[in-house]
C-alpha positions as CSV (number, residue, x, y, z in Angstrom):
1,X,75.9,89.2,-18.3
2,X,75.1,86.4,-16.2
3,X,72.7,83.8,-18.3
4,X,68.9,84.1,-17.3
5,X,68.0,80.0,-17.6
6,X,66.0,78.9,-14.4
7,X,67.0,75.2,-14.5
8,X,64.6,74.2,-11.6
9,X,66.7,72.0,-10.2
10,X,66.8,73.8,-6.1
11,X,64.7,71.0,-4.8
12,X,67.5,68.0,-6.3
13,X,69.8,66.6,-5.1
14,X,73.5,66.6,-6.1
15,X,72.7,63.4,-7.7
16,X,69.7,63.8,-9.4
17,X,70.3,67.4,-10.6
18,X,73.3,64.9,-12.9
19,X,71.2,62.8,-13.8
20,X,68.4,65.8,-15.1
21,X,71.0,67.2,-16.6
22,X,72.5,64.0,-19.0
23,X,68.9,63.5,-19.4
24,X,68.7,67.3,-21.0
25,X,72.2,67.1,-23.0
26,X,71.1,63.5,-24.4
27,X,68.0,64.8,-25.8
28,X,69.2,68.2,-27.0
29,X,71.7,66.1,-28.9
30,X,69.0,63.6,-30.4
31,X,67.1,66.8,-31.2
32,X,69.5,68.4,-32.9
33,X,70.1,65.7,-35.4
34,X,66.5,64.5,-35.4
35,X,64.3,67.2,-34.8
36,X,61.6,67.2,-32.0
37,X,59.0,64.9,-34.0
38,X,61.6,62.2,-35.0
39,X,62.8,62.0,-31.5
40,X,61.1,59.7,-28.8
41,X,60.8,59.6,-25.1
42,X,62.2,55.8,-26.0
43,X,65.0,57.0,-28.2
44,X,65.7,59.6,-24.7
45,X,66.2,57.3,-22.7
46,X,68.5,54.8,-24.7
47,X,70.9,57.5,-25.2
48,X,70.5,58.6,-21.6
49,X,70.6,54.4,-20.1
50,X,67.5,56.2,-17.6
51,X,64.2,54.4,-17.1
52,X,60.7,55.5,-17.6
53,X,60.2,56.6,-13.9
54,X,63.1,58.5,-14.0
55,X,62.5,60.1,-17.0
56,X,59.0,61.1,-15.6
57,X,60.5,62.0,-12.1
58,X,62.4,64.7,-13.3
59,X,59.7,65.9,-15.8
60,X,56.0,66.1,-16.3
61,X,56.2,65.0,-20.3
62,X,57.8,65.3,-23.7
63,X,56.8,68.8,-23.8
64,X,58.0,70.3,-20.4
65,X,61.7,68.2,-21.0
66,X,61.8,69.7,-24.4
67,X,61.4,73.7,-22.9
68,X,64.8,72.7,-21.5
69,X,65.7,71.5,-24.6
70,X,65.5,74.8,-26.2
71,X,66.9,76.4,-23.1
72,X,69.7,74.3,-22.8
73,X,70.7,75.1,-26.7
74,X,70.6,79.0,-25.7
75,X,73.0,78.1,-23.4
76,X,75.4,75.9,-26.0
77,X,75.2,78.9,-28.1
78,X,76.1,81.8,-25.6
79,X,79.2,79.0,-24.0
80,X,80.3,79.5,-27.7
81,X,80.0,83.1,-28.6
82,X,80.0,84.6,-24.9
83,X,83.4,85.5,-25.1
84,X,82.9,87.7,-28.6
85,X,79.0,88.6,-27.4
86,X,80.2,89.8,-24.7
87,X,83.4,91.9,-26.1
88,X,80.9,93.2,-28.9
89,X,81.1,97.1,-27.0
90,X,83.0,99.0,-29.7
91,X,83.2,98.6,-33.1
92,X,86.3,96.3,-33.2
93,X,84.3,94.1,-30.7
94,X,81.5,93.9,-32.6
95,X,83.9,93.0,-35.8
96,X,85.5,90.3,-33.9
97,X,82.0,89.2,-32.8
98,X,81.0,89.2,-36.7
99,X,84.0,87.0,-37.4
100,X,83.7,84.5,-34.8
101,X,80.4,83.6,-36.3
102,X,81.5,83.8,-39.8
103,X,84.1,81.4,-39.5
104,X,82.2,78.8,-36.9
105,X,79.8,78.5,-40.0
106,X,82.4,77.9,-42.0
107,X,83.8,75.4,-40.2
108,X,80.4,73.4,-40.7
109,X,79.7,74.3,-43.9
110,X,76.3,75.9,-42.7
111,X,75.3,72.5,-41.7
112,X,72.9,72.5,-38.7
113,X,72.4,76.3,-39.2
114,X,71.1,77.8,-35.9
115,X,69.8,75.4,-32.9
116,X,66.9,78.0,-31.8
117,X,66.2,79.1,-35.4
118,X,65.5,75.2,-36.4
119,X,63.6,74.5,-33.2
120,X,61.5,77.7,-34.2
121,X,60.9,76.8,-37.4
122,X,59.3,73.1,-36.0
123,X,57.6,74.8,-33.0
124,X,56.7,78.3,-32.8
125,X,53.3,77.4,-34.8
126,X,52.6,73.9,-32.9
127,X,53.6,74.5,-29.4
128,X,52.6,78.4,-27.1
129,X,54.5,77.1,-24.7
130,X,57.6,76.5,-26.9
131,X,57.0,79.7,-28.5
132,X,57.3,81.7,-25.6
133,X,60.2,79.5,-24.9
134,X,62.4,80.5,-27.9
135,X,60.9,84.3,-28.0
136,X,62.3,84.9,-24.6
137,X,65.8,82.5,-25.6
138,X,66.3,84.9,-29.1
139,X,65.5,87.7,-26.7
140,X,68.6,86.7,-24.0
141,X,71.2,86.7,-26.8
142,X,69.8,89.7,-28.5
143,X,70.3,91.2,-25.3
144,X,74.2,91.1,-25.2
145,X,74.1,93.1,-28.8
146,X,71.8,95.4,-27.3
147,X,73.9,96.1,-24.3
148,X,76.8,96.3,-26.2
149,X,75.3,98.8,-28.6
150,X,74.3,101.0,-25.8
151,X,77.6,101.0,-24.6
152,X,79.1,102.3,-27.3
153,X,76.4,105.2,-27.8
154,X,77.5,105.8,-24.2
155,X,81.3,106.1,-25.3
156,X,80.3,108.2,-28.1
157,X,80.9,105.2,-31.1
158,X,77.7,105.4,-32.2
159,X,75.5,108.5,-32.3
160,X,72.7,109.9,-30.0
161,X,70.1,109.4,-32.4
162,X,71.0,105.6,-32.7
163,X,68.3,103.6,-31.3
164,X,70.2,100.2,-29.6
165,X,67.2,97.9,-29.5
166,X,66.3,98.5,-32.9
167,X,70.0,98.0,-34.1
168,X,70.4,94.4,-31.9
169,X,67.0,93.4,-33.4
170,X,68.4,93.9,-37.2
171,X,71.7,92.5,-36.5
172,X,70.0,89.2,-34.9
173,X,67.5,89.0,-37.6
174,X,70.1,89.5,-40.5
175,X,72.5,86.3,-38.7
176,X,69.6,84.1,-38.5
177,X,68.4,84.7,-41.9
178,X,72.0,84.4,-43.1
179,X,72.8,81.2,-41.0
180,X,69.2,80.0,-42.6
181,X,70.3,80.3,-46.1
182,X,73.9,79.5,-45.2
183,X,72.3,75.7,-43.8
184,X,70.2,75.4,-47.4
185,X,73.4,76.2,-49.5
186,X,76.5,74.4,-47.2
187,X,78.1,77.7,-48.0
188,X,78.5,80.6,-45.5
189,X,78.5,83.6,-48.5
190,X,74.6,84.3,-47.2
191,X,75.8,84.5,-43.5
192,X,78.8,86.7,-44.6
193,X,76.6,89.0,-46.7
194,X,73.7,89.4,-44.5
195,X,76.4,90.1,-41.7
196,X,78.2,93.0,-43.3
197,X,74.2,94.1,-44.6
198,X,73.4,94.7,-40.8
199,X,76.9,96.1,-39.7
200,X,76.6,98.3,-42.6
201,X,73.2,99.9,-41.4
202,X,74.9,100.1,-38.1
203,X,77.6,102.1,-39.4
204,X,75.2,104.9,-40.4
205,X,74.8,105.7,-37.1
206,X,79.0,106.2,-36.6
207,X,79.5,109.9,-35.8
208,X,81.9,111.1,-38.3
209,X,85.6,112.0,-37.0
């Protein structure tokens, strides 16, 4: 599934769509570490070695670069899981999928927990704009569980009566409440559990042999 990010960048040229783009990663990385309130245009464009003008030529404010913020950490999180995401059509997919995740936490100890989930958790109440933002971000990668989950009531793995949308939504909500509680205790346990919790459900829904 080809991503859905509209970077806006038709009108630029080869040049300046580079220079919008080190301008994006530069600040996605100071937000990351920083959050959105402890970062500044100032601190942007130090990383970045761009000026004020440029900054402002490429967009309208703080706000509008940090909507591509938030994109452009949807799209660092499907480069990383597309693979498995996308693979996530039967029930040893969606195991691999599971697994992937499981031990990329645990190779950071929780720290950072999820990019979207922490820029939620600092936006969605402050910012519409944002909010709609990261809605429609969550809602791209919940869409490759969905598809996957209709695939396999097509192929007969899960049963008729399985509703895919609902299943994608409880398997999204259990990995960001486990990766949530996995960042508070540096330990992926919570990730693992909540996991196997949502894969479990699913499994209800596995017509017997």
């Amino acid at each position: 599934m080809a991503t859905k990010i509209h970077r806006g960048t038709a009108r630029l040229t080869a040049r300046g769509s580079l220079t919008r783009a080190r301008i994006i990663a530069g600040a996605t990385d100071l937000v990351y570490d920083q959050g959105v309130a402890g970062t500044s245009l100032d601190d942007i464009m130090a990383a970045t070695g761009t000026s004020k003008s440029q900054l402002y030529h490429y967009f309208a404010d703080k706000d509008a670069l940090i909507l591509e913020v938030i994109r452009n950490q949807l799209a660092k999180i499907i480069a990383g899981q597309g693979t498995e995401l996308r693979a996530a059509r039967s029930w040893d997919g969606l195991q691999r999928w599971r697994d992937h995740v499981v031990e990329s936490t645990r190779a950071t100890g929780g720290v950072g927990g999820c990019p979207l989930g922490s820029l939620s958790s600092e936006l969605a109440d402050r910012s519409e704009s944002a909010r709609r933002v990261l809605a429609a971000c969550f809602a791209e990668w919940e869409e490759y569980l969905l598809d996957g989950f209709r695939a396999m009531r097509a192929d007969g793995e899960l049963s008729q009566d399985a509703d895919p949308q609902s299943l994608a939504t409880t398997v999204m909500a259990a990995l960001q409440g486990g990766l949530l509680l996995s960042q508070a205790t540096h330990d992926v346990q919570p990730l693992e559990l909540a996991l196997d919790m949502a894969l479990g459900h699913v499994r209800h829904y596995r017509p017997e042999d």
